[in-house]
Each structure stands twice: as C-alpha cells, then as structure tokens.
N, CA, C and O atoms as CSV, one atom per row, in Angstrom:
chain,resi,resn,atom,element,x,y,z
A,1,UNK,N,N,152.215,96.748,139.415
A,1,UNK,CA,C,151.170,95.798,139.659
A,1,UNK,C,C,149.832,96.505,139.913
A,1,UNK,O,O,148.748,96.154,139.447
A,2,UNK,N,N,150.043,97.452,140.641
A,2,UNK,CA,C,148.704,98.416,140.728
A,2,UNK,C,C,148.343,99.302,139.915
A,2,UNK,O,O,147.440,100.082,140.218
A,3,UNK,N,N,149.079,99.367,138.525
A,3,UNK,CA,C,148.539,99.576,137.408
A,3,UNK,C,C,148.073,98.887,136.603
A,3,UNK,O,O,147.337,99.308,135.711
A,4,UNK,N,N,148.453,97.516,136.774
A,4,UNK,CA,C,147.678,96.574,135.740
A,4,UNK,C,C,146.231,96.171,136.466
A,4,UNK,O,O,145.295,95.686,135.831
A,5,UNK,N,N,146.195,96.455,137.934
A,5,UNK,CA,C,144.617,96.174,138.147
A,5,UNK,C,C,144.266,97.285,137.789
A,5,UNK,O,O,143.538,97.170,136.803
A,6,UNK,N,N,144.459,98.691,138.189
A,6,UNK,CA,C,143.653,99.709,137.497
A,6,UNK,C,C,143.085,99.618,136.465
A,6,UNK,O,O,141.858,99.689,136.393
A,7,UNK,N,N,144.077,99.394,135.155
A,7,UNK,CA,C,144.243,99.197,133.718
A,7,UNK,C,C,142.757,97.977,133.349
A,7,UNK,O,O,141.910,98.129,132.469
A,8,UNK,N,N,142.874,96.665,134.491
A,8,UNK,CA,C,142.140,95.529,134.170
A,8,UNK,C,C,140.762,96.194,134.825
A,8,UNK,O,O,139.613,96.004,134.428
A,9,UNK,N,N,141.236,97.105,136.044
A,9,UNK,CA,C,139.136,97.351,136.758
A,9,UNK,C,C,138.813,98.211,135.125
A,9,UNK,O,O,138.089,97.671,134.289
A,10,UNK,N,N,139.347,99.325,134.920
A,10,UNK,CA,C,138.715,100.300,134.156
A,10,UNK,C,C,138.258,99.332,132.334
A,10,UNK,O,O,137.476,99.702,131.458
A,11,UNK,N,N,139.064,98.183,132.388
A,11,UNK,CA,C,138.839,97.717,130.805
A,11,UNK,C,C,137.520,96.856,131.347
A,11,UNK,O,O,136.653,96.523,130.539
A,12,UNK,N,N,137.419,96.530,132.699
A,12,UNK,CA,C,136.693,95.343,132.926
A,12,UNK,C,C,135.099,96.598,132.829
A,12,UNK,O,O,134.121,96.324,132.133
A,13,UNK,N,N,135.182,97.615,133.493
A,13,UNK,CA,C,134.033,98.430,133.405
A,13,UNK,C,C,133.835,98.728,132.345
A,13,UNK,O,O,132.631,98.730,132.088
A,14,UNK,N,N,134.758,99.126,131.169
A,14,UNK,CA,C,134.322,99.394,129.830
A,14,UNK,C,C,133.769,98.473,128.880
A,14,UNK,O,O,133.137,98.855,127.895
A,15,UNK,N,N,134.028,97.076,129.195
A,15,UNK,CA,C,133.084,95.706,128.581
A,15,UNK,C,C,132.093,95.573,129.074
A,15,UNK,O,O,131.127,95.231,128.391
A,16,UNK,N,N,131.945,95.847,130.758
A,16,UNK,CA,C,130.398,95.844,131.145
A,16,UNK,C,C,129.811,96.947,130.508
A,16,UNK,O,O,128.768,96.660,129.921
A,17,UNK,N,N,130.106,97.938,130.453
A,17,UNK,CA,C,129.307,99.019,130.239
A,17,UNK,C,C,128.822,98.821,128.497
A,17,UNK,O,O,127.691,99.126,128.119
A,18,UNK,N,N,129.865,98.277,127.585
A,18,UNK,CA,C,129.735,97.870,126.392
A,18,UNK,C,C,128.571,96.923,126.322
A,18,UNK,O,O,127.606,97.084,125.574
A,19,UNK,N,N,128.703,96.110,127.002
A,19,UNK,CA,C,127.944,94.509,126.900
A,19,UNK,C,C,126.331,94.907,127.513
A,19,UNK,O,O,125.413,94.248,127.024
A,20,UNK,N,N,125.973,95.965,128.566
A,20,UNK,CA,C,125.069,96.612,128.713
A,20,UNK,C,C,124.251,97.269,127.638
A,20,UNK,O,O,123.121,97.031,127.212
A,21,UNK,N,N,125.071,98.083,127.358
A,21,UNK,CA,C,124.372,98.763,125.916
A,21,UNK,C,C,123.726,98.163,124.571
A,21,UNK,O,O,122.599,98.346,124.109
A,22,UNK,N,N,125.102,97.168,123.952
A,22,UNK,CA,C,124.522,96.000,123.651
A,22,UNK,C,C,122.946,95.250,124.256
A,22,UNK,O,O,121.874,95.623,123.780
A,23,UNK,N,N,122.980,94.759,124.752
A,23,UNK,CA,C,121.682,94.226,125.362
A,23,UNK,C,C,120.259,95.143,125.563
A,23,UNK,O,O,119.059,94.871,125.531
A,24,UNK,N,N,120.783,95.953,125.712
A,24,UNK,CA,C,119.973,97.028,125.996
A,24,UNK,C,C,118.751,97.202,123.779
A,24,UNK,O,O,117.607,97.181,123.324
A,25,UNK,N,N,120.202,97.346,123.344
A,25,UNK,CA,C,119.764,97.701,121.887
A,25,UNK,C,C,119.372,96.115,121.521
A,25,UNK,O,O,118.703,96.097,120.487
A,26,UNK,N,N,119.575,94.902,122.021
A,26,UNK,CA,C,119.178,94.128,121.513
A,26,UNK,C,C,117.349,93.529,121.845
A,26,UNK,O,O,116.509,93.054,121.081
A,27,UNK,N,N,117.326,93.765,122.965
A,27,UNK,CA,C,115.715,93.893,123.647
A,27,UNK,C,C,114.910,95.136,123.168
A,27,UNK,O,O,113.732,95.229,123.512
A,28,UNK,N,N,115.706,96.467,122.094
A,28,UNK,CA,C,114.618,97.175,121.404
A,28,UNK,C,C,114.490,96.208,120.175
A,28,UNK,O,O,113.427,95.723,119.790
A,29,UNK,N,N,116.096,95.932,119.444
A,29,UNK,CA,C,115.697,95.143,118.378
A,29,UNK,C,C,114.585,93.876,118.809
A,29,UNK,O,O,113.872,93.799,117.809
A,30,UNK,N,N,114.252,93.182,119.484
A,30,UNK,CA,C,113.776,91.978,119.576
A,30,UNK,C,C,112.189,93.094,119.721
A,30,UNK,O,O,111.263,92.859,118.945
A,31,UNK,N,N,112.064,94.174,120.694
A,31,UNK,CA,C,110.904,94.450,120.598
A,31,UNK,C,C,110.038,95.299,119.346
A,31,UNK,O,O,108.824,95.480,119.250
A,32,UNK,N,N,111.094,95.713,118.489
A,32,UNK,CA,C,110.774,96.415,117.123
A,32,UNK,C,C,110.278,95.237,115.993
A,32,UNK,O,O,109.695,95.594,114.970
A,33,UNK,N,N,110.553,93.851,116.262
A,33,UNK,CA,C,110.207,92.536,115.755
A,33,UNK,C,C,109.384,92.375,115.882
A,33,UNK,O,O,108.774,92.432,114.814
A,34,UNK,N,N,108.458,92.024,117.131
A,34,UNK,CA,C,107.462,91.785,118.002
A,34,UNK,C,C,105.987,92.848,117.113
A,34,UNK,O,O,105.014,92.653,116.384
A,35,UNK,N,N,106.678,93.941,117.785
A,35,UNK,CA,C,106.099,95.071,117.065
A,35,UNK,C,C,105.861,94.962,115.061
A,35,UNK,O,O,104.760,95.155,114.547
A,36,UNK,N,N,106.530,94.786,114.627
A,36,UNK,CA,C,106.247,94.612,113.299
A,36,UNK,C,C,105.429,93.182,113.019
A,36,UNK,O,O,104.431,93.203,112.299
A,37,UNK,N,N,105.801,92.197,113.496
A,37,UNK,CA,C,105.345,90.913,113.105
A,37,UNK,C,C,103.992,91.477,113.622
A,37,UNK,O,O,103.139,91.445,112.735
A,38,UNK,N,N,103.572,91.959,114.742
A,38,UNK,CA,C,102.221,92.472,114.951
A,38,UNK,C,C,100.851,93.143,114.345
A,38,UNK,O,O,99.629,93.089,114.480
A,39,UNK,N,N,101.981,93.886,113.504
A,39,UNK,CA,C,101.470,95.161,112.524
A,39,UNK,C,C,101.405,94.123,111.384
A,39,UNK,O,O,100.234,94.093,111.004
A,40,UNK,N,N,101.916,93.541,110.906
A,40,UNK,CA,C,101.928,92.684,109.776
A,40,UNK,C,C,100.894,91.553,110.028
A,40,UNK,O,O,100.135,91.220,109.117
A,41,UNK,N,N,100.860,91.120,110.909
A,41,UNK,CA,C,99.402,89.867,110.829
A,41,UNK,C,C,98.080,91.253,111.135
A,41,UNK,O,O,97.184,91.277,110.291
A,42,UNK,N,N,98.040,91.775,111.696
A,42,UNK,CA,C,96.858,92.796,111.413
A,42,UNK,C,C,96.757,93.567,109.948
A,42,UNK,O,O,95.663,93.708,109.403
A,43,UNK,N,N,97.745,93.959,109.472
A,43,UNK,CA,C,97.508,93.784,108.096
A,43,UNK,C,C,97.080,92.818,107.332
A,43,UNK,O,O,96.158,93.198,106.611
A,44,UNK,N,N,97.399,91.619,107.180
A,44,UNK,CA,C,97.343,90.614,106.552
A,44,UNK,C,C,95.492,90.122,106.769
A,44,UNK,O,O,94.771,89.693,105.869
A,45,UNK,N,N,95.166,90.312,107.960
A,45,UNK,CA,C,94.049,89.733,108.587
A,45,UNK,C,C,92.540,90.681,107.851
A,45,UNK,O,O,91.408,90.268,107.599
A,46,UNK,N,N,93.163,92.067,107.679
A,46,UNK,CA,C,92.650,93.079,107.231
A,46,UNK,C,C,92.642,92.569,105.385
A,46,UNK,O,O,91.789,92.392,104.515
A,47,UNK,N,N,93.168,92.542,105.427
A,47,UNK,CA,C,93.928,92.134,103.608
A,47,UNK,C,C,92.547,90.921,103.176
A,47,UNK,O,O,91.559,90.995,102.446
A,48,UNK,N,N,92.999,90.095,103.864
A,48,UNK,CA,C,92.086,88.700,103.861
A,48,UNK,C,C,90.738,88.737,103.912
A,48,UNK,O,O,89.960,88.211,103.116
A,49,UNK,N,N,90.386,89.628,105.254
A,49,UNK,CA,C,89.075,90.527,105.180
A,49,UNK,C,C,88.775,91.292,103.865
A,49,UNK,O,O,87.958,90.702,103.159
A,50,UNK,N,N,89.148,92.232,103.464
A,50,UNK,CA,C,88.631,93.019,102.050
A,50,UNK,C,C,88.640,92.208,100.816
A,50,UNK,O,O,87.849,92.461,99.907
A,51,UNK,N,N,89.655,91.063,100.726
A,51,UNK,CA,C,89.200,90.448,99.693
A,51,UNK,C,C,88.325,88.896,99.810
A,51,UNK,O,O,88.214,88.194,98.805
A,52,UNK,N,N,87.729,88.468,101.161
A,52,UNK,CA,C,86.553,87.758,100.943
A,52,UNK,C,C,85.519,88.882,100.972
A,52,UNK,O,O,84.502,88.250,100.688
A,53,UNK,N,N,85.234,89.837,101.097
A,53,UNK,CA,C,84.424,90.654,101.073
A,53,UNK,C,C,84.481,91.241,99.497
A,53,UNK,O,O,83.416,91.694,99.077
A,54,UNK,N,N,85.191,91.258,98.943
A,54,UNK,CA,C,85.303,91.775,97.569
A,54,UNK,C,C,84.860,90.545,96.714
A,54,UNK,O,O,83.996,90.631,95.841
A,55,UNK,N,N,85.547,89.352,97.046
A,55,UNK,CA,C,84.771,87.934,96.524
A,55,UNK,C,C,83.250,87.929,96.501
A,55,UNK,O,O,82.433,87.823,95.587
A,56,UNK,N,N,83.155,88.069,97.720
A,56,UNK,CA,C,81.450,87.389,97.655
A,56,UNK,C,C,80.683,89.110,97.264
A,56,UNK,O,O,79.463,89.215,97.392
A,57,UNK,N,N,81.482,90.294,96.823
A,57,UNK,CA,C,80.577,91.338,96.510
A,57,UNK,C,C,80.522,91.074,94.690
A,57,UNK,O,O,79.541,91.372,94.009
A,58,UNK,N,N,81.654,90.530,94.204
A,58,UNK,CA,C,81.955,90.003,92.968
A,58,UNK,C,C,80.637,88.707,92.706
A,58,UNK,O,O,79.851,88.648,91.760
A,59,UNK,N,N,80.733,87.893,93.730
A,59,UNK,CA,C,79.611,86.589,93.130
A,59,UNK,C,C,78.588,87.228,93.089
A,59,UNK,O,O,77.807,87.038,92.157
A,60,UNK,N,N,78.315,88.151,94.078
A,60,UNK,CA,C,76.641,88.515,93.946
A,60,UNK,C,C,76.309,89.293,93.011
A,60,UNK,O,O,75.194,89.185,92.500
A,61,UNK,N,N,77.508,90.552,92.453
A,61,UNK,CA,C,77.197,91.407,90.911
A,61,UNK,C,C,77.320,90.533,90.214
A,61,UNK,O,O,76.673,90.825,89.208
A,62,UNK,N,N,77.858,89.381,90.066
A,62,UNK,CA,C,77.656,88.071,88.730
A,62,UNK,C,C,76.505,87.635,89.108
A,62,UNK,O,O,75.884,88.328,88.302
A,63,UNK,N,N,75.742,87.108,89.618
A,63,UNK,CA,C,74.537,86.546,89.905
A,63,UNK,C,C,73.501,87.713,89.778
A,63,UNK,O,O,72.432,87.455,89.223
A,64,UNK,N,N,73.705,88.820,90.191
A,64,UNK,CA,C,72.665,89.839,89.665
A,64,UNK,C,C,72.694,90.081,88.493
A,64,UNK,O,O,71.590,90.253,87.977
A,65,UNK,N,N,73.675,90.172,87.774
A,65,UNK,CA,C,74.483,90.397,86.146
A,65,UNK,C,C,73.119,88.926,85.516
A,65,UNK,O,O,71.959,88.936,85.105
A,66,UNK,N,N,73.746,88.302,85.676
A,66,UNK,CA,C,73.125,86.990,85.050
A,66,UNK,C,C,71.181,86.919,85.359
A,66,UNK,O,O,70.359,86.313,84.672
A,67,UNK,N,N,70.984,87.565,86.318
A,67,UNK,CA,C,69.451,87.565,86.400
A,67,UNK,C,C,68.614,88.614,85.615
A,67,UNK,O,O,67.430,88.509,85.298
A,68,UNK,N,N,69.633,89.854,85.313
A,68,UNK,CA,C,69.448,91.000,84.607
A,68,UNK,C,C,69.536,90.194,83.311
A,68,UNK,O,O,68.581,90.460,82.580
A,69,UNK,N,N,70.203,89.479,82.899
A,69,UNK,CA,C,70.745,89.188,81.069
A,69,UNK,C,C,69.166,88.412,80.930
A,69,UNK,O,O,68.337,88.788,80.101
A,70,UNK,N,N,68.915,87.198,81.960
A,70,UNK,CA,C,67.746,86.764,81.688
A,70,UNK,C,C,66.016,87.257,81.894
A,70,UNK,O,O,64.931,86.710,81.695
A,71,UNK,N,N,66.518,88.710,82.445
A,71,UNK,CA,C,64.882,89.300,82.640
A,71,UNK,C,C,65.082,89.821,81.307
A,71,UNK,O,O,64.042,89.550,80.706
A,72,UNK,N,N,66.068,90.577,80.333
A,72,UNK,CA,C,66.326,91.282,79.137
A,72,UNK,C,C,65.739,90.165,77.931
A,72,UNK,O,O,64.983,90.399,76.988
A,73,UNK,N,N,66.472,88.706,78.396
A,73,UNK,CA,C,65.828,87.601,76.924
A,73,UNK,C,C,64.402,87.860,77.364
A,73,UNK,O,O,63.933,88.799,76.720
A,74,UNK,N,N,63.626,87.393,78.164
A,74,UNK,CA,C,62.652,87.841,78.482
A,74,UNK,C,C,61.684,88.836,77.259
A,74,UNK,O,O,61.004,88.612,76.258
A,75,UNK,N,N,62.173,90.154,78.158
A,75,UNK,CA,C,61.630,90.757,77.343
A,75,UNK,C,C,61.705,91.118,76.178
A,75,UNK,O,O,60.790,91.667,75.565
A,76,UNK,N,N,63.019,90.802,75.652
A,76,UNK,CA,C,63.169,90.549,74.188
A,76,UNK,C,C,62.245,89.875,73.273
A,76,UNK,O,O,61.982,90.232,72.125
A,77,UNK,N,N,61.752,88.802,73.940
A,77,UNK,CA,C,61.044,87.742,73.708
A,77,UNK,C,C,59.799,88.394,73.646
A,77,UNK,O,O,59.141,88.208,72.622
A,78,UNK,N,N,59.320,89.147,74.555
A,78,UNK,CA,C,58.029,89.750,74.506
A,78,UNK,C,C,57.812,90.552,73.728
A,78,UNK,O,O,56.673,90.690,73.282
A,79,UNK,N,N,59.504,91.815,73.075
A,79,UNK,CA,C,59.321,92.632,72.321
A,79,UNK,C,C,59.130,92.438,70.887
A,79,UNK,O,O,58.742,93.262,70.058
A,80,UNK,N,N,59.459,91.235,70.730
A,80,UNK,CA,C,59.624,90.618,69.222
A,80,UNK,C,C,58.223,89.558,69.284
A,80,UNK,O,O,57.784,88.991,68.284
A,81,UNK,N,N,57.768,89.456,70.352
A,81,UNK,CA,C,55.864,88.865,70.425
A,81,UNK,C,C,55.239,90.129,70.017
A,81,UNK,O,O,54.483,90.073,69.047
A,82,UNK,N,N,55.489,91.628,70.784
A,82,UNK,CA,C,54.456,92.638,70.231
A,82,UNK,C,C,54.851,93.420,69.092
A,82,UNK,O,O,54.283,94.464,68.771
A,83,UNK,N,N,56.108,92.770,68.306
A,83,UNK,CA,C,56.334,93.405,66.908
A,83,UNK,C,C,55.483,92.457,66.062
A,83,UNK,O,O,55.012,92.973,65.048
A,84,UNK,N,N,55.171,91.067,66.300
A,84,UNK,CA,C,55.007,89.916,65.394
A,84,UNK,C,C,53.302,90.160,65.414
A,84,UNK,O,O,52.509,89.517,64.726
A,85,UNK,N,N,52.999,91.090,66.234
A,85,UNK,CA,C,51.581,90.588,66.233
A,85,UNK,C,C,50.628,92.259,65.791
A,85,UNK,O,O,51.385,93.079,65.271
A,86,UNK,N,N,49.630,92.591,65.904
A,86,UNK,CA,C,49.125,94.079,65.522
A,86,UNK,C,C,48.822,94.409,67.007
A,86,UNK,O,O,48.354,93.797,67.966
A,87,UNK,N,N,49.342,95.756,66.743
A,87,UNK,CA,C,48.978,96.439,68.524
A,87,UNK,C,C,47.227,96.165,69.261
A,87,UNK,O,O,47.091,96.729,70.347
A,88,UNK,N,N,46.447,95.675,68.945
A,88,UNK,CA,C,45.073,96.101,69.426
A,88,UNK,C,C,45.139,94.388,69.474
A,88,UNK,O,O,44.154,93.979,70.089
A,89,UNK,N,N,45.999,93.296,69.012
A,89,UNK,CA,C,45.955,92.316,69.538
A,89,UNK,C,C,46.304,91.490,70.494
A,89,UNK,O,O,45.866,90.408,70.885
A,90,UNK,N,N,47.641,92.559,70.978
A,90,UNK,CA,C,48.469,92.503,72.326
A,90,UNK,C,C,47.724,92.472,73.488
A,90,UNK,O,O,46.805,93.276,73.647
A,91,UNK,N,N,48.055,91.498,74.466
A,91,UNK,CA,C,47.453,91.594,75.819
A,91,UNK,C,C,48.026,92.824,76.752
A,91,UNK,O,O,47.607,93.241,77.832
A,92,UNK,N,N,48.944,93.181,76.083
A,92,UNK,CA,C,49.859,94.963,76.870
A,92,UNK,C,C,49.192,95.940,76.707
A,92,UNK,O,O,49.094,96.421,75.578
A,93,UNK,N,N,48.478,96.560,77.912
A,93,UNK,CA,C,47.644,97.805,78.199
A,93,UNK,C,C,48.318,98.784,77.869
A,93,UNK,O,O,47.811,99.731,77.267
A,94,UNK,N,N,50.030,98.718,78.321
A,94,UNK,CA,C,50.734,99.775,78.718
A,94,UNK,C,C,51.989,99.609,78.054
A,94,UNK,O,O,52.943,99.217,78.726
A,95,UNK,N,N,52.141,99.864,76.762
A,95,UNK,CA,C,53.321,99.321,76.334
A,95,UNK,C,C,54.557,100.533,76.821
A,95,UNK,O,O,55.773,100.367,76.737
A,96,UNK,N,N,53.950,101.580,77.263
A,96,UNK,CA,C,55.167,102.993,77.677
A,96,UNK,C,C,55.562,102.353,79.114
A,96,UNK,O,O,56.718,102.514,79.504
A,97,UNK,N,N,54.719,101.694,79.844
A,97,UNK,CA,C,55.483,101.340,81.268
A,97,UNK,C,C,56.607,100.355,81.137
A,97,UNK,O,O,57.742,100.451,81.604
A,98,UNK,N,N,55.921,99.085,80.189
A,98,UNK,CA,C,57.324,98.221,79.670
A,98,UNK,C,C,58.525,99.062,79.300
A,98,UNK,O,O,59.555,98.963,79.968
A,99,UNK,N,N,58.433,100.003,78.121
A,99,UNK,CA,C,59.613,100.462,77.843
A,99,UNK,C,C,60.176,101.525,79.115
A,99,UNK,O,O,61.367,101.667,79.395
A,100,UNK,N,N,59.500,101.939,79.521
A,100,UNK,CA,C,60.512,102.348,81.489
A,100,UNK,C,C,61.042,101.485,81.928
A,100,UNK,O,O,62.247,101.562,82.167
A,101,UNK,N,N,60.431,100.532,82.146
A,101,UNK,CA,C,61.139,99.878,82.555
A,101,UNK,C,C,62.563,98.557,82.170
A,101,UNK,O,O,63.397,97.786,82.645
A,102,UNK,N,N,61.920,99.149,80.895
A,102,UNK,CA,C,63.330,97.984,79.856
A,102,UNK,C,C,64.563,99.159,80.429
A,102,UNK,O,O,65.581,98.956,81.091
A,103,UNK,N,N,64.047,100.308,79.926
A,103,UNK,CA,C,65.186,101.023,79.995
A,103,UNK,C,C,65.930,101.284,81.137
A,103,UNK,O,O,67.149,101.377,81.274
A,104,UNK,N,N,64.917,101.400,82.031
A,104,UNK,CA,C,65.579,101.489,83.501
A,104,UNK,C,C,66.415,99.779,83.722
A,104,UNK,O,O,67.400,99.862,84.454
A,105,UNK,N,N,66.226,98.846,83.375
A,105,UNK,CA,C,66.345,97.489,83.724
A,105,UNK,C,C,68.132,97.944,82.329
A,105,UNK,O,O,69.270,97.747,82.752
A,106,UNK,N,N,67.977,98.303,81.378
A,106,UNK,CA,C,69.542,98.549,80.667
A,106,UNK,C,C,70.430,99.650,81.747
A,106,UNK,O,O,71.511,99.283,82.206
A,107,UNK,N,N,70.034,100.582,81.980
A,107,UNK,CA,C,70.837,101.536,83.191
A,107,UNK,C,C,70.953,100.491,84.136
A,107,UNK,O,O,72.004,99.923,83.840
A,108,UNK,N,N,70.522,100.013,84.965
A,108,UNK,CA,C,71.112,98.691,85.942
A,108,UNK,C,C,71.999,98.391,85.309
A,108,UNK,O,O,73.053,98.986,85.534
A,109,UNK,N,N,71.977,97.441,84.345
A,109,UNK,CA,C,72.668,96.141,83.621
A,109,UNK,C,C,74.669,97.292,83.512
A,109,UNK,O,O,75.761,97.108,84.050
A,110,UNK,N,N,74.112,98.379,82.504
A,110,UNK,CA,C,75.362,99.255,82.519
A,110,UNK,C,C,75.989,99.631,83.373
A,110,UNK,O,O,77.168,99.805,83.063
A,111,UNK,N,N,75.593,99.978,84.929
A,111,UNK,CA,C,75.938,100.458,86.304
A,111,UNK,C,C,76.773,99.179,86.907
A,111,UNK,O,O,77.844,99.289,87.504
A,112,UNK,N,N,75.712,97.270,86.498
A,112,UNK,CA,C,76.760,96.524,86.978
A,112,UNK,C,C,78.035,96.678,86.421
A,112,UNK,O,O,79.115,96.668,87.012
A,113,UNK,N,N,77.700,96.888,84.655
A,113,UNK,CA,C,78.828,96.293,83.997
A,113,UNK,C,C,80.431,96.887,84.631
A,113,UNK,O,O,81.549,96.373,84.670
A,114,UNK,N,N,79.788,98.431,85.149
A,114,UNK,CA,C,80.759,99.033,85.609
A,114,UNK,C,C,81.908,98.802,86.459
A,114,UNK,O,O,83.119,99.020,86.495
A,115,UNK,N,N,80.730,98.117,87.303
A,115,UNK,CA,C,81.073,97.721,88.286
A,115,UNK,C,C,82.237,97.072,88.088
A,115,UNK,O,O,83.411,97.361,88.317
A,116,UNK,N,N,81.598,95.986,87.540
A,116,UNK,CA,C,81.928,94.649,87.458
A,116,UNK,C,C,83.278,94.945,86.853
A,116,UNK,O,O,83.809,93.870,86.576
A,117,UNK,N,N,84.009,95.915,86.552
A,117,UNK,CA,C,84.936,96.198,85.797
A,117,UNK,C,C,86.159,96.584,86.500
A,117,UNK,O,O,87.355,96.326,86.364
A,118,UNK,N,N,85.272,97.468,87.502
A,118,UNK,CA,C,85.933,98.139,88.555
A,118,UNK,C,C,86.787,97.244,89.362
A,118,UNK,O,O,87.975,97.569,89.376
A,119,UNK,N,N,86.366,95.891,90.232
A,119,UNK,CA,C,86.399,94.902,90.773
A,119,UNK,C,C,87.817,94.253,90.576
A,119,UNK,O,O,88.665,94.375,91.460
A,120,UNK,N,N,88.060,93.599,89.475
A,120,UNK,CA,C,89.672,93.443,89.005
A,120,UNK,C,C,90.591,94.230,89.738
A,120,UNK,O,O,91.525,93.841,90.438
A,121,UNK,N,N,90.160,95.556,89.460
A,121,UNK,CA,C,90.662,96.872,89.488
A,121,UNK,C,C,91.387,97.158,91.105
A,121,UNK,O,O,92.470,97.620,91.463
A,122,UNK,N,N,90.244,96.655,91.793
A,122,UNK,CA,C,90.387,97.049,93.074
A,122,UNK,C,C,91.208,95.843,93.501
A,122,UNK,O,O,92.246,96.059,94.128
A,123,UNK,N,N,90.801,94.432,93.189
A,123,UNK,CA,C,91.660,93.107,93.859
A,123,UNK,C,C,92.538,93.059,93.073
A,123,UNK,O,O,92.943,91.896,93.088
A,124,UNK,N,N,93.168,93.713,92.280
A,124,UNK,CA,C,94.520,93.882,91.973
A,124,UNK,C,C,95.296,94.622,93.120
A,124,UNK,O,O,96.114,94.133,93.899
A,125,UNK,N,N,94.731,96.243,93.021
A,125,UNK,CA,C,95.220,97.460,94.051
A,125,UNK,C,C,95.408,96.500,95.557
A,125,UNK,O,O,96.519,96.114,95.919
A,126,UNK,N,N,94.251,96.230,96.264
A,126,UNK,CA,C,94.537,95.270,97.211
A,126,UNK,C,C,95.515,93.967,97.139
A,126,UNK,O,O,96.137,93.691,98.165
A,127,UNK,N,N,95.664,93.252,96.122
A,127,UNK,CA,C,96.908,92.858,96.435
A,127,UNK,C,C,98.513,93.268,96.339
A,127,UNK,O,O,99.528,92.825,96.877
A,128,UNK,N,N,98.199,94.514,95.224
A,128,UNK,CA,C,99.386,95.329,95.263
A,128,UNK,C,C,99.795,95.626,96.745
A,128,UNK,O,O,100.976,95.641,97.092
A,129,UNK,N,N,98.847,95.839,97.518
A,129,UNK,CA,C,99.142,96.412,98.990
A,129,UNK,C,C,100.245,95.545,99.742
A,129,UNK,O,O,101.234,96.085,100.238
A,130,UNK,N,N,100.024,94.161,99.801
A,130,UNK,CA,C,100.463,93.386,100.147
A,130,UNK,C,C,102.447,93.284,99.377
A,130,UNK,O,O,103.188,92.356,99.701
C-alpha cells in the first residue's frame, strides 16, 4: 500500500511537472504570436505607407509628364510658325535660347519617361514584399 502512494506521489509530481512545462511553452507560444502579429501590422502599415506615397509620386510624374507634352505642342507650334515664315520676320530675338531650352525641356520629358517606367517596377517589388 505504501508503494502505490509512492508510485501515485512520484506519477502525480511527474504530471505536474509535465503540465508546468507545457504551460510554460504555451505562454512563449502565445507570446511569439503577439510578437509576430505585431511585426506584421507594422509591416503592413509601412507597406501601405510606401505605396500611397509611390501613388501620389506616380500622379504627380503623370501630371508633370502631361504639362511637359503640352509646353512641347507649344513649341512645336512655334517651330513650324518660324519655319513658315522668313527669319527677319519672326518676332524671336533669340532663336539659340529657344532651342536650349527645347532641348533642355526633351532631357526632362526623357528623365520622366524614366521614371515613369521605373514606378511599375518598384510597386510591383513592394508588393512582392508583402
């Protein structure tokens, strides 16, 4: 008889001690949860951040894109006024500053296009992240 309580204290300590450990690993698991779900909405929040920021950096190279195409008809318009007409009848003092600046105004236009290319590029990669 005083081996079966022995037998029952020592099995009864080896379930506590079991059922301890247990618990023990279950309050890291619950806090390794905690911990990730954490890390994951700060990601996500971050995520959300770079691509309204990539949005509205996208509308504004389209809206600059589109103000560039119409300063170019522009001067298209002007360049095909001072082909149509004889140079000494032109109201253009300076026809070398126009062409600086056409040209500088095409280097823009090419730098957006780049851009503008790039952009996909990146809100793809950023959602790859995810």
């Amino acid at each position: 008889m005083n081996d079966n309580l022995n037998i029952t204290a020592v099995l009864h300590q080896k379930c506590s001690l079991k059922i301890q450990i247990l618990t023990e690993q279950a309050k890291a698991a619950d806090q390794t949860v905690a911990d990730s779900r954490e890390s994951w909405t700060r990601q996500e929040e971050t995520f959300n951040s770079e691509m309204e920021a990539l949005k509205s950096k996208t509308a504004d190279l389209e809206k600059h894109n589109e103000e560039l195409h119409h300063q170019l008809e522009i001067m298209g318009t002007q360049m095909a006024a001072l082909q149509s007409t004889k140079w000494e009848e032109t109201p253009y003092s300076s026809i070398q500053s126009d062409l600086k600046d056409t040209q500088h105004l095409l280097s823009v236009i090419q730098f957006l296009k780049k851009i503008k290319k790039l952009i996909p590029t990146n809100l793809m990669h950023f959602s790859l992240k995810i």
